[in-house]
N, C-alpha and C positions, 0 to 999 in steps of 0.2 A: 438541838445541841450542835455548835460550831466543833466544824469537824478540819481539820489543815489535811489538804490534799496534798500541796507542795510547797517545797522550800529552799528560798536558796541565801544563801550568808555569804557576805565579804567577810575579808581579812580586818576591815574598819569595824567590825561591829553591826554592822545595818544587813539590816534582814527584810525578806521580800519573801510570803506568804500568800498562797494560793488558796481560801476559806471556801470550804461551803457551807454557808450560815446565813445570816438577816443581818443585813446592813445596820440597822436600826436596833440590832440588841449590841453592839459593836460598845466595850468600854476601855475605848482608844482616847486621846487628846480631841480628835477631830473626825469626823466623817464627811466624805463627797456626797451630793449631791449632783445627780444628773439633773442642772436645771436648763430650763427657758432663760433667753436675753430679760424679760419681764421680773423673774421668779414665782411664776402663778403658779403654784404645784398643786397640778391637778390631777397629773395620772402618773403611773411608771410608779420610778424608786422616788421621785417627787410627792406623787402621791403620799406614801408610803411611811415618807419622814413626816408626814403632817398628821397623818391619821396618829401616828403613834407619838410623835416631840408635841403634840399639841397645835393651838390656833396664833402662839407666841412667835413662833418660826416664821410664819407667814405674815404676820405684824412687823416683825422686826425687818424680813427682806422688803416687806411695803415702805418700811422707811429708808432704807439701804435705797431702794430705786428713785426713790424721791430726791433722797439729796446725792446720787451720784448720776444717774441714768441709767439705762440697760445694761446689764452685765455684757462684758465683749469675750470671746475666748482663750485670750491669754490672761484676765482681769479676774479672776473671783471673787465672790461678796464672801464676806463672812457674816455670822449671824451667831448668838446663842441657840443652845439644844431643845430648848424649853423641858419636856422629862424623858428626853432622849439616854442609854445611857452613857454617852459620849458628854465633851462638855462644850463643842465646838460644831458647826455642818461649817461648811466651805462647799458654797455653790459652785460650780466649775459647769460652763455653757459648751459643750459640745456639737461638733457640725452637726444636720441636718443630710443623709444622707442623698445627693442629687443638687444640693447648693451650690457647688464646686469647693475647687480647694480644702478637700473632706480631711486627708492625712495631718496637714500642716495644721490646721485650727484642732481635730481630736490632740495632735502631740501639744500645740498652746494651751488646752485645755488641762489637759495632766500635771502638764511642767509648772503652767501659774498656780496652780492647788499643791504640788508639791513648793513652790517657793514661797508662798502664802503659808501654808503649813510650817514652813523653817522661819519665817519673817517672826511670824509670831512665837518662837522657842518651843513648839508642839515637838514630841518628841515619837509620838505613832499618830498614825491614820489610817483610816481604810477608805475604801473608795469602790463601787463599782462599774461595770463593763461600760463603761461611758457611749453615748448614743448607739451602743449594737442593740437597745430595745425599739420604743414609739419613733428612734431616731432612725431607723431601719440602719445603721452602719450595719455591714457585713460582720459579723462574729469574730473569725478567724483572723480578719484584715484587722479588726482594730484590737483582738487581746495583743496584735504583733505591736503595734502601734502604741498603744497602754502598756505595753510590759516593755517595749522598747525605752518610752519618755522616763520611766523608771529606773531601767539600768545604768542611759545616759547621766539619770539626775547623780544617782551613788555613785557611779564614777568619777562624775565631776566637783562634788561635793563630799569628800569623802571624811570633813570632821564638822558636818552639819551637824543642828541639834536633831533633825529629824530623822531617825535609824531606825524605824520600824513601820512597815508599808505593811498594808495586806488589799491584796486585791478581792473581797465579798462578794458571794454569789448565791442568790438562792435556789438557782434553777438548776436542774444537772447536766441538758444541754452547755449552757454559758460555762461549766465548770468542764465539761470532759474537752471543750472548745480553749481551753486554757489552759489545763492538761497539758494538751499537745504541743501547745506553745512553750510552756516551764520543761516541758521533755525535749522538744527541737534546741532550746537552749543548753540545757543542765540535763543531763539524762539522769545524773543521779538524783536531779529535785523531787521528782514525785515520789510521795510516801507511801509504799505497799498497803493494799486493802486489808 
């Protein structure tokens, strides 16, 4: 059962939600996908969306690649859910931790799935900890970085269609690691146990 650790609301309406839950049971507009330039989802939260949205998601990104090329990390594919219960994934390619220019490509990452997300009139999404898993980014370094590209986006956007973000986690590490983060920011965001 998705449980909200934290919370934080603007004065606009838009809400930013800290889950600990399964990405994949999410019945948002839209959910991220930490994918590969390719979309070969083969392990991680890629894995994950395939075992469970079906062999449709990966058909569909197979033709995504074909007629555009590699996803880039300001660039996200979109694709149908297949029996996700979401109605939308948005692949979003995250650095590669030791690539170089890791900050700047995880913030393009974000920002083009939150504009991607609003392009399309989506009005929630969820997303999780983008390359801090198989991508080795550091935890702490990129929820600052993910919660960062988010605040930025609300602020700058502030009568987007898209006014409901959550950040999904199924691990409790990646959530007390984010925690920290919605607390260094908003002390009052985290929700008592």
């Amino acid at each position: 059962m998705p449980k909200i650790i934290a919370e934080r609301r603007w004065a606009t309406g838009q809400i930013l939600q800290l889950i600990h839950g399964d990405l994949t049971e999410e019945g948002v507009d839209a959910i991220v996908n930490a994918a590969n330039a390719y979309l070969e989802h083969g392990g991680g939260v890629a894995g994950d969306i395939l075992r469970r949205g079906g062999s449709r998601i990966q058909h569909e990104s197979d033709a995504w690649v074909r007629t555009h090329g590699p996803v880039t990390h300001g660039s996200p594919a979109l694709t149908g859910a297949g029996r996700l219960a979401c109605r939308h994934v948005i692949h979003a390619v995250g650095p590669v931790w030791g690539e170089g220019d890791e900050d700047a490509k995880l913030h393009a990452a974000v920002s083009g799935a939150l504009h991607l997300a609003n392009e399309q009139g989506f009005t929630s999404l969820a997303l999780p900890a983008i390359s801090t898993g198989v991508f080795r980014f550091p935890k702490a370094h990129g929820a600052r970085i993910l919660t960062g590209a988010i605040v930025e986006y609300f602020e700058s956007h502030p009568s987007a269609a898209l006014t409901e973000v959550h950040i999904t986690l199924i691990d409790e590490l990646s959530v007390q690691v984010f925690a920290s983060e919605f607390r260094s920011r908003w002390p009052e965001s985290v929700l008592p146990v």
